[in-house]
N, C-alpha and C positions, 0 to 999 in steps of 0.2 A: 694240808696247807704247807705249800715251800718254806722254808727257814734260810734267809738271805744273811751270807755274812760275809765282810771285807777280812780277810785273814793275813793282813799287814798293813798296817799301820803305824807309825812315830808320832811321837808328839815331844814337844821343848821339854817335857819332864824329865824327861832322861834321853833322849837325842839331842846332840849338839849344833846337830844340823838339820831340825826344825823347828826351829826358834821361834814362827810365826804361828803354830798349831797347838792350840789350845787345848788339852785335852778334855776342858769341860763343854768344851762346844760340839766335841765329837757324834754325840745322841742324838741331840738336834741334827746334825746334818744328813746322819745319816737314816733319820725318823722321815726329813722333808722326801728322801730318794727312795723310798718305803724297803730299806734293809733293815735288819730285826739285830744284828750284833757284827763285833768286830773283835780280833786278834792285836792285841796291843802287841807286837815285836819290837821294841827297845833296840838299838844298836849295844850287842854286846854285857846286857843286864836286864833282870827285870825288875816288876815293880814292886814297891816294899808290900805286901802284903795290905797292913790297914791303911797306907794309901790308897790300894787300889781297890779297898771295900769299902772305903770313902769315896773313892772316884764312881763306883758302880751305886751306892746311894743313892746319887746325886740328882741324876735321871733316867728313872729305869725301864726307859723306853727304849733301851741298847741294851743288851749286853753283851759287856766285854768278858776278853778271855787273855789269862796274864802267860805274853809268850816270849820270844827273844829270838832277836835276828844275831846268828854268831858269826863272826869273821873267823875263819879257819887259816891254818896255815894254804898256803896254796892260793890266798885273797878266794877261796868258794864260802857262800852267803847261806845261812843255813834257818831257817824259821825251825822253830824248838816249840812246842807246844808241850804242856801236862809235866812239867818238870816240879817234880814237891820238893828237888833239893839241888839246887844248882850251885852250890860250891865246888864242884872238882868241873864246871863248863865256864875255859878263860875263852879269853880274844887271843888267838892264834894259836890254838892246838889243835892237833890232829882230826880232820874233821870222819874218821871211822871210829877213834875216841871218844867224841863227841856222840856219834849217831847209837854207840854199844851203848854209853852212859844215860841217854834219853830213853832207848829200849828199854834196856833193864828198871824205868821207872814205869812206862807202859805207855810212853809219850810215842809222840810223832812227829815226823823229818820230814820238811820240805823244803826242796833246793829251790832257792828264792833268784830270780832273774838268770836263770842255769849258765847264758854263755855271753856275759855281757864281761867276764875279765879270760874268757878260752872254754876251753871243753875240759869239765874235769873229769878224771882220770875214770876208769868204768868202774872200777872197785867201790869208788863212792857211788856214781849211780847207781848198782845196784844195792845198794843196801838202805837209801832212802828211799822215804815211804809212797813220797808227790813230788809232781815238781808244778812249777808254777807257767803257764801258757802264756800268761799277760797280765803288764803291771804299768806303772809309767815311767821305771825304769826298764821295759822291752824296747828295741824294735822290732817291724813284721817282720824284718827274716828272725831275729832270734827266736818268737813266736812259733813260727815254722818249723824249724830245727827243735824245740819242745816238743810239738806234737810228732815229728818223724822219731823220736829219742823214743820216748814215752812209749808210742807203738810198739819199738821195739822189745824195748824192755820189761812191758806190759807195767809202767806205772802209772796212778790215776793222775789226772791234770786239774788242776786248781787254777783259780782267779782271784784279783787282788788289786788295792791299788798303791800300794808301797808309798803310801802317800806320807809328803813331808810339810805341805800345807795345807790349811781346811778345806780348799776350794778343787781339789784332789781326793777325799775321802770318797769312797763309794765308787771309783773310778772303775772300779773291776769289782769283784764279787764272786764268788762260789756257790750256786743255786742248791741248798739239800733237801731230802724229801717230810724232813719234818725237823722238829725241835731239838737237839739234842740234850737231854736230862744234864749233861756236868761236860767238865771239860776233859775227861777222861772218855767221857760217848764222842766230843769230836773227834778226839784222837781215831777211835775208831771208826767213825764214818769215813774222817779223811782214808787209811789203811783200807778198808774197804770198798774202797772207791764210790763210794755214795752221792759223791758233789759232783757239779759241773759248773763250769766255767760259764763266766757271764763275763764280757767285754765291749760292752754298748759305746765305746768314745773309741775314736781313732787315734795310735800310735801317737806318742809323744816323740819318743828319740828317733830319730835319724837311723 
């Protein structure tokens, strides 16, 4: 059986700029659109731990996975997944800093909406793990330019819906071929290319 999951996500808990997204309604929504779990990336933070094993209590018809979207120097947008100690990952450092300091925990890197502030630099390409096809922060061509990137560089392509309101959750998706055990097995599925991209709604941005 497939194992469907949103691998970005904000909610008003620690994004400032989704204010209207509830994070306990997040299960439910995404129970109604039959996904099985979702990657909470926080702008810039994650989530306090017994928060977020209060938050995964709640309804455990989802499960989440505690990640963080970083803003790098250079404004490149980085989804961080499997981090057991993110004290030395600020907002605006170095994002090959970043990417060595998530490796050395055994996390995984995904360049989240790749070329919506330029094309970053190849150095960084290469050394992240995914990058992201489509979100509702794409457009088709930035889309396009993923999957021609991606090819080249032989990284796997993920789906998502970078959603910053409820009615956004599940917008995109990442189809795997089963459950993964902890969040340490996504990492590795992500890295191993395991998932595929699901994008059933049409482009939001221009």
């Amino acid at each position: 059986m497939s194992y469907l999951i949103d691998l970005h996500i904000h909610s008003r808990s620690y994004s400032s700029c989704a204010q209207t997204l509830d994070p306990y309604l997040i299960a439910e929504s995404l129970n109604q659109k039959g996904l099985h779990g979702a990657v909470l990336a926080e702008h810039d933070t994650q989530w306090d731990s017994k928060a977020f094993a209060s938050l995964q209590q709640h309804d455990k018809r989802c499960e989440f996975f505690n990640g963080m979207e970083l803003t790098t120097a250079g404004n490149y947008h980085l989804v961080l997944l499997g981090l057991n100690d993110d004290s030395k990952i600020k907002k605006g450092m170095d994002a090959l800093e970043a990417i060595k300091n998530v490796h050395r925990q055994g996390g995984a890197v995904i360049l989240a909406h790749p070329f919506r502030t330029g094309v970053p630099p190849l150095v960084v390409l290469e050394k992240i793990d995914a990058m992201e096809l489509g979100s509702t922060s794409f457009n088709e061509k930035e889309s396009r330019l993923s999957t021609l990137v991606a090819g080249e560089l032989g990284k796997p392509l993920v789906g998502s819906s970078d959603a910053h309101a409820l009615e956004r959750v599940g917008w995109g998706y990442t189809e795997f071929p089963f459950r993964p055990e902890d969040e340490s097995h996504l990492c590795e599925m992500i890295k191993s290319g395991l998932g595929i991209p699901v994008l059933p709604n049409p482009f939001i941005r221009d």
